[in-house]
C-alpha positions in Angstrom: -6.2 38.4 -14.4 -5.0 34.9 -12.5 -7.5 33.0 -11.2 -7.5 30.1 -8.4 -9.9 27.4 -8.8 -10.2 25.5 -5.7 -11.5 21.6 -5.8 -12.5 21.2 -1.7 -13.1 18.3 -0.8 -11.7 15.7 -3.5 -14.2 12.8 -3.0 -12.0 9.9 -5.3 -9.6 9.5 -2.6 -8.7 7.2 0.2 -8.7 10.1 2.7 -8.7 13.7 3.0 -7.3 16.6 0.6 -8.2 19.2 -1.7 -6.9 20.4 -4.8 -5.6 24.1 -5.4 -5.2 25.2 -9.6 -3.6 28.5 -10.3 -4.6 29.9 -13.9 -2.6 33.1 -15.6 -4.2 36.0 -17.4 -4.4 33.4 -20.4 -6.5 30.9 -18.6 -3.4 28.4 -19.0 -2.6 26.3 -15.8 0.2 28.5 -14.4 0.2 25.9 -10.9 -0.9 23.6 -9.1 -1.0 21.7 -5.5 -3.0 18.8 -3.9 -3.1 19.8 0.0 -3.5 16.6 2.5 -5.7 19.0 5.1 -5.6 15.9 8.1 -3.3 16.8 10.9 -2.6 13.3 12.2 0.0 13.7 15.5 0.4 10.1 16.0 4.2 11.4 16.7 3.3 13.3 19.7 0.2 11.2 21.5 2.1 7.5 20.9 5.0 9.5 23.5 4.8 7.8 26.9 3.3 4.6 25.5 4.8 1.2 26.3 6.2 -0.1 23.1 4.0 -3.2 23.4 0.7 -0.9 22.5 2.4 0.2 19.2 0.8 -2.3 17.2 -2.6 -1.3 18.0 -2.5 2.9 18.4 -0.5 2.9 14.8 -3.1 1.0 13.1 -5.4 3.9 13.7 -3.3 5.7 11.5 -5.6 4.5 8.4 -9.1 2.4 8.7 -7.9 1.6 5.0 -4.7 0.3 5.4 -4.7 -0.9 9.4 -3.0 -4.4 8.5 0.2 -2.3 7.2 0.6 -0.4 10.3 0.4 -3.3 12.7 2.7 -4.9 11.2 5.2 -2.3 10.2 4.9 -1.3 14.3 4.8 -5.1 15.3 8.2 -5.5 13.7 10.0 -2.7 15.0 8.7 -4.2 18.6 10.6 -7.6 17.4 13.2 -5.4 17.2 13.9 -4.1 20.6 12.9 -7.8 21.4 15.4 -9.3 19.3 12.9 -12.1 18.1 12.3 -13.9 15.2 8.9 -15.0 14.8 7.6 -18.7 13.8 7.2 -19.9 10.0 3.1 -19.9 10.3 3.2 -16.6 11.9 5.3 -14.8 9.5 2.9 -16.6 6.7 -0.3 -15.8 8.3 0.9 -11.9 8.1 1.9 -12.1 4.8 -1.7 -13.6 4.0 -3.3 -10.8 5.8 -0.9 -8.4 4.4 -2.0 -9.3 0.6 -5.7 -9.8 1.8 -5.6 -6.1 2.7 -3.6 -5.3 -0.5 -6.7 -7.3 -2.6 -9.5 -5.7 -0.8 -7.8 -1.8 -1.1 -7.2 -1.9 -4.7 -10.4 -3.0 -5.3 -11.7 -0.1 -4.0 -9.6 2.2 -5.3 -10.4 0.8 -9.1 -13.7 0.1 -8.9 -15.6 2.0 -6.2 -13.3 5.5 -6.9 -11.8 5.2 -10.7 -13.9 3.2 -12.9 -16.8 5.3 -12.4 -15.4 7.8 -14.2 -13.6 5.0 -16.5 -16.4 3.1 -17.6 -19.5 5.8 -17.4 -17.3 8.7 -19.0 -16.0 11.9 -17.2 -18.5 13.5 -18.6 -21.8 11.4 -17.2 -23.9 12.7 -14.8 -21.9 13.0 -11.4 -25.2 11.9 -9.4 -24.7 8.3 -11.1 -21.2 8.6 -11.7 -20.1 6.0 -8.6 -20.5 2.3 -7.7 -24.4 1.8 -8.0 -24.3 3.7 -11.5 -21.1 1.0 -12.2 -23.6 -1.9 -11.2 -26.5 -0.9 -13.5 -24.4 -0.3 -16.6 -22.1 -2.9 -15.8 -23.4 -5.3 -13.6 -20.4 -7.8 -13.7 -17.8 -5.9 -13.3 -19.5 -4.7 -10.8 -20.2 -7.2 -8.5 -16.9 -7.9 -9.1 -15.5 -4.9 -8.2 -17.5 -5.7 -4.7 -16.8 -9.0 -4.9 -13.5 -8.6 -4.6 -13.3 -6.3 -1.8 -15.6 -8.7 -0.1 -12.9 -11.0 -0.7 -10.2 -9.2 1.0 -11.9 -8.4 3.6 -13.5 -11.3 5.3 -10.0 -13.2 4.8 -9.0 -10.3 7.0 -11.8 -11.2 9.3 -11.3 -14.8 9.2 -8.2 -14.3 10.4 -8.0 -11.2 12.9 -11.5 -11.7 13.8 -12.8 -8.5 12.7 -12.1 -6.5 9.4 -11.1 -3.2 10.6 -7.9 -2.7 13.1 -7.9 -6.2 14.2 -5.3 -6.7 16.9 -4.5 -10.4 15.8 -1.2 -9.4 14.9 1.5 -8.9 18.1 4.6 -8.7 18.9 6.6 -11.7 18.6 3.5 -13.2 15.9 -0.2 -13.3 16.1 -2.4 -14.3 18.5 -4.6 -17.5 17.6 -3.8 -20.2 14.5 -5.6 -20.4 11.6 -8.1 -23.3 11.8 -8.5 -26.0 9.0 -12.7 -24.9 8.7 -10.8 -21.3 8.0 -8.8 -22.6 5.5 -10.7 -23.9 3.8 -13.7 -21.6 3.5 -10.3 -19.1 2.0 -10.1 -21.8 -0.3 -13.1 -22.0 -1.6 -13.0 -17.7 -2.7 -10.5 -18.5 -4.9 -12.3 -19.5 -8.0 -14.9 -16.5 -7.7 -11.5 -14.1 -6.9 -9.6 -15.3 -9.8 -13.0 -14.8 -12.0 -13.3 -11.4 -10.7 -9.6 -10.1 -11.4 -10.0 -11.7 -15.0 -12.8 -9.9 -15.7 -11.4 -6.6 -14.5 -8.1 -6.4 -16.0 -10.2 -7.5 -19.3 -12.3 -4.6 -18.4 -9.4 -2.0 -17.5 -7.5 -3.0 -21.2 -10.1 -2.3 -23.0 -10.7 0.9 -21.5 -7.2 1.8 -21.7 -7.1 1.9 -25.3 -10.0 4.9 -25.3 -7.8 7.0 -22.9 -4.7 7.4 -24.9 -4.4 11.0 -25.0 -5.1 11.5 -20.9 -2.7 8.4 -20.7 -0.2 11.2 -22.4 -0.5 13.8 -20.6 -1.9 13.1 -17.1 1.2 13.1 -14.7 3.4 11.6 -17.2 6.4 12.6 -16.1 10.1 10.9 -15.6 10.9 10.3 -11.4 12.7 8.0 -9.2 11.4 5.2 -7.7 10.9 3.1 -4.5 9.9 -0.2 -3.0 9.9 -3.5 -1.4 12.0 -6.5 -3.2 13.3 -9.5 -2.8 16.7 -10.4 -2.7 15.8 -12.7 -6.0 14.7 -9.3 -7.5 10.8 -10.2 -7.2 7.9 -8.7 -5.9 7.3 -8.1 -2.1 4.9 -5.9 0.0 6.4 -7.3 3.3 9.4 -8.1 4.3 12.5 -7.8 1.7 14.4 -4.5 2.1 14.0 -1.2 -0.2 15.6 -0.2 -3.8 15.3 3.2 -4.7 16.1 3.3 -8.9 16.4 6.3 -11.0 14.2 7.5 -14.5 15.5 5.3 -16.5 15.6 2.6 -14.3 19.0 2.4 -12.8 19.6 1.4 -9.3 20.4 4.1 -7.0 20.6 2.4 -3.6 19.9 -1.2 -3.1 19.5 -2.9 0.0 18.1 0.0 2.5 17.1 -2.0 6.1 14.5 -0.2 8.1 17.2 0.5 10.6 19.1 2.2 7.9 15.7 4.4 6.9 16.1 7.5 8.7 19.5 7.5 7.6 19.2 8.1 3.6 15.2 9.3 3.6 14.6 13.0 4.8 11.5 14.7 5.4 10.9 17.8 3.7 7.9 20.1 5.2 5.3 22.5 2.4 3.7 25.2 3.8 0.2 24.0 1.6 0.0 20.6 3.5 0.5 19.0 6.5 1.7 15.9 5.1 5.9 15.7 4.8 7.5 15.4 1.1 9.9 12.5 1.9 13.3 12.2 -0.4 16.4 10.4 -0.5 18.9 12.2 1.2 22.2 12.3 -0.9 20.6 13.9 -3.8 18.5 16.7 -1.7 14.9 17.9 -2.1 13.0 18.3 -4.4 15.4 16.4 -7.0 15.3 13.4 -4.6 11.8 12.9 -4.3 10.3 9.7 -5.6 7.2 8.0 -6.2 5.7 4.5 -4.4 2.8 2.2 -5.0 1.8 0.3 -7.5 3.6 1.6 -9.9 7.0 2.2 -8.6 6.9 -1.4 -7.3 6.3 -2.7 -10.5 9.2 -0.8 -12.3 11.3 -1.9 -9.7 10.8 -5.6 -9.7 12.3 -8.3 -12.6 9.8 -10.7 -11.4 6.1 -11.2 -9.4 6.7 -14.5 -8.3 3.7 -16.1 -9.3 2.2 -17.6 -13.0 -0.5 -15.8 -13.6 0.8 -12.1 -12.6 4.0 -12.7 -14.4 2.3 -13.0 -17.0 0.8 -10.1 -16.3 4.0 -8.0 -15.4 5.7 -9.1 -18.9 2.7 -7.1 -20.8 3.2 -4.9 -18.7 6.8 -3.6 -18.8 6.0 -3.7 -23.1 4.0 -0.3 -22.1 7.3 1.6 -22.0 11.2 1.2 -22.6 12.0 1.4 -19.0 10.1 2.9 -16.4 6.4 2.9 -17.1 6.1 7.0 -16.1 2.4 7.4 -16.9 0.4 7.8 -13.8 -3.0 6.3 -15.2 -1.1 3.1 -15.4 -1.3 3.0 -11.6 -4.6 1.1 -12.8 -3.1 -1.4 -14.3 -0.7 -1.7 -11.9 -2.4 -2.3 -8.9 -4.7 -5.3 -11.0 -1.4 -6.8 -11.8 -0.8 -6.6 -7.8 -4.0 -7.7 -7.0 -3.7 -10.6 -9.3 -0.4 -12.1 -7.4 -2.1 -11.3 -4.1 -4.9 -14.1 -4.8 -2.2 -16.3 -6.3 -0.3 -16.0 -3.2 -3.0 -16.5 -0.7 -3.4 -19.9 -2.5 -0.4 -20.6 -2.4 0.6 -19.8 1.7 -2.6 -21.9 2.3 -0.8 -24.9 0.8 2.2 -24.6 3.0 2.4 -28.0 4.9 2.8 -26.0 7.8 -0.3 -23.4 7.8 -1.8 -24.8 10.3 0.2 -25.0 13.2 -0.4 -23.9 16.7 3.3 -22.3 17.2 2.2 -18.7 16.1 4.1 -16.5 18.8 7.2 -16.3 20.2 7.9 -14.3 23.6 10.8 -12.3 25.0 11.4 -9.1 27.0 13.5 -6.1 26.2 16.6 -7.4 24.7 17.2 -3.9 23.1 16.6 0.2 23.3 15.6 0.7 19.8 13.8 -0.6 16.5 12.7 -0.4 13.4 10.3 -2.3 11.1 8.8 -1.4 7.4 6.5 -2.8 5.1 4.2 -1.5 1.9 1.3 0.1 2.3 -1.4 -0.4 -0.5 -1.4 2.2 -3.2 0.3 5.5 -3.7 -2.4 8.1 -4.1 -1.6 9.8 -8.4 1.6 11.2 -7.8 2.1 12.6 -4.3 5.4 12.1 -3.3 5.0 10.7 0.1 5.9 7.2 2.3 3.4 4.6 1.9 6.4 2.5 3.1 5.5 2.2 6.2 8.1 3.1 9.4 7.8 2.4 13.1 10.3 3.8 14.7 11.3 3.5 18.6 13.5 4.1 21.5 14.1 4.5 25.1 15.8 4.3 28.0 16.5 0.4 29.5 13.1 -0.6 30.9 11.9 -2.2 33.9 9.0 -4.9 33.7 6.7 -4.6 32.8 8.5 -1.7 30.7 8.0 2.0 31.6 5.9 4.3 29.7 8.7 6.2 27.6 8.1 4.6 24.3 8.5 7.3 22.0 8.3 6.9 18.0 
């Protein structure tokens, strides 16, 4: 007889889900599905809104990944104000932007994954988790912590609180960073570079004991999306989107977030209420695709930093082409975390870090926009946007503009 084994709720997640496995009269997986069980409706309730709120309702989206939100829906304002934001502004973002990116895959590598990494799959489950991390492994512990920590108060330092800040505006942010702020970033860095050593030491080592799950767990041949530069580096946000094939072919380069609705369709499941999104021309399912950590890091030639490039070259010696295996998300998002601390050190040595002009102002100079940026990691291997869209339009406003902002 079949049998349905049902996996409600899955705890090693950044969210909500459960997992449904449908076995034949052999006991051999037959099916399977991971159902996202959250009904969100930030479509219908941001309705009505002036676009100027945007920023702060679509960071609700996630208490995760708030940053990616605000800024996604920040840019699509800048849109509709035809704006282009200062220098320090658009650096301070991107400071926040990695900060988030460092802090979030900390805790999906070391607070969700390397429990069952480093104390076995097989460990008790009551100690299987951060505190069992930190008394087997103390370092890597409290640097799994410590780098999350990290992230964090950089985010704090700079929006004034860690979760759903609402620093960031349209037209830029609202306050300067301050030269005691600076440098108290400044003086993480040692202790974050430490940290990211002694995980990716960590994560290789394990690596090498997991060869057969590395085989077999979602190891599969897909296309792929992300962020990029035009010099063909890494980027979580601004650049526009590549979408490449298996084998690592590009299939569409240069995709604008006013061009994103046009070639990316929603497709709808009737086991979850999140959307299957795919690239239009070639139809769902066969133009689904995977994001994240790893699709980013298939896509890009370069990371744009020293020490992650060095990183990315060992890297892309996993596979000839595409890296498919969805274990080496892992790696993947160290490598990422890596060129986020390298980056942060490196904005905070622009010349120009410092200055007051942070904001730029304007009205409604247009009826529509659109803005995108990364969002941390792709959960294993649902196909779904962490690209993040803001999307809005209306009719010519008044001012202060009418409330028929709809996204």
């Amino acid at each position: 007889m079949s049998q349905t084994i049902t996996i409600d709720p899955v705890t090693r997640l950044e969210g909500h889900g459960k997992i449904t496995i449908q076995l034949n009269g052999q006991g051999e997986v037959e099916d399977a599905h991971f159902h996202v069980t959250q009904v969100r409706g930030f479509e219908r309730f941001s309705q009505g809104r002036p676009f100027y709120e945007m920023p702060s309702l679509m960071a609700r989206i996630c208490g995760i990944c708030p940053v990616s939100h605000l800024i996604a829906s920040a840019k699509a304002c800048e849109a509709i104000m035809s704006v282009r934001i200062p220098h320090t502004a658009s650096q301070l973002r991107r400071m926040l932007n990695l900060a988030q990116m460092v802090q979030s895959h900390a805790l999906s590598f070391f607070h969700l994954s390397s429990p069952d990494l480093l104390l076995g799959m097989e460990s008790d489950p009551k100690l299987r988790n951060i505190f069992g991390v930190l008394a087997a492994k103390p370092e890597l512990g409290r640097a799994g912590i410590g780098l999350r920590r990290f992230g964090q108060h950089i985010i704090e330092l700079l929006g004034s609180k860690r979760i759903h800040t609402g620093w960031v505006v349209p037209g830029g942010v609202t306050e300067p960073l301050s030269s005691d702020h600076r440098d108290e970033i400044l003086a993480m860095l040692p202790e974050a570079y430490t940290n990211i050593a002694l995980a990716l030491g960590a994560y290789k080592q394990i690596a090498s004991s997991f060869k057969q799950e590395i085989e077999v767990f979602a190891n599969f041949p897909s296309n792929y999306l992300g962020l990029i530069n035009e010099d063909e580096s890494f980027e979580i946000t601004d650049g526009d989107l590549r979408l490449v094939d298996p084998k690592g072919a590009i299939i569409e380069d240069g995709i604008t977030a006013n061009r994103f609705t046009q070639v990316i369709g929603e497709a709808v499941e009737n086991y979850s209420y999140t959307k299957f999104v795919y690239y239009k021309p070639l139809g769902y399912p066969a133009g689904s695709y995977r994001v994240g950590p790893l699709a980013r890091l298939n896509i890009v030639k370069s990371m744009g930093t020293p020490r992650a490039e060095k990183e990315l070259a060992e890297f892309k010696q996993l596979a000839n082409g595409p890296v498919e295996s969805s274990f080496y998300y892992h790696h993947a998002r160290l490598v990422e975390a890596l060129h986020g601390i390298e980056k942060i050190e490196h904005i905070l040595a622009d010349p120009r870090i410092l200055s007051k002009h942070v904001r730029a102002t304007a009205g409604v100079n247009r009826l529509e926009g659109a803005g995108q940026i990364e969002a941390r990691a792709a959960r294993s291997i649902t196909t779904t946007k962490w690209t993040r869209m803001a999307r809005w339009s209306g009719p010519t406003w008044s001012s202060p503009p009418a409330t028929t902002t709809t996204p």
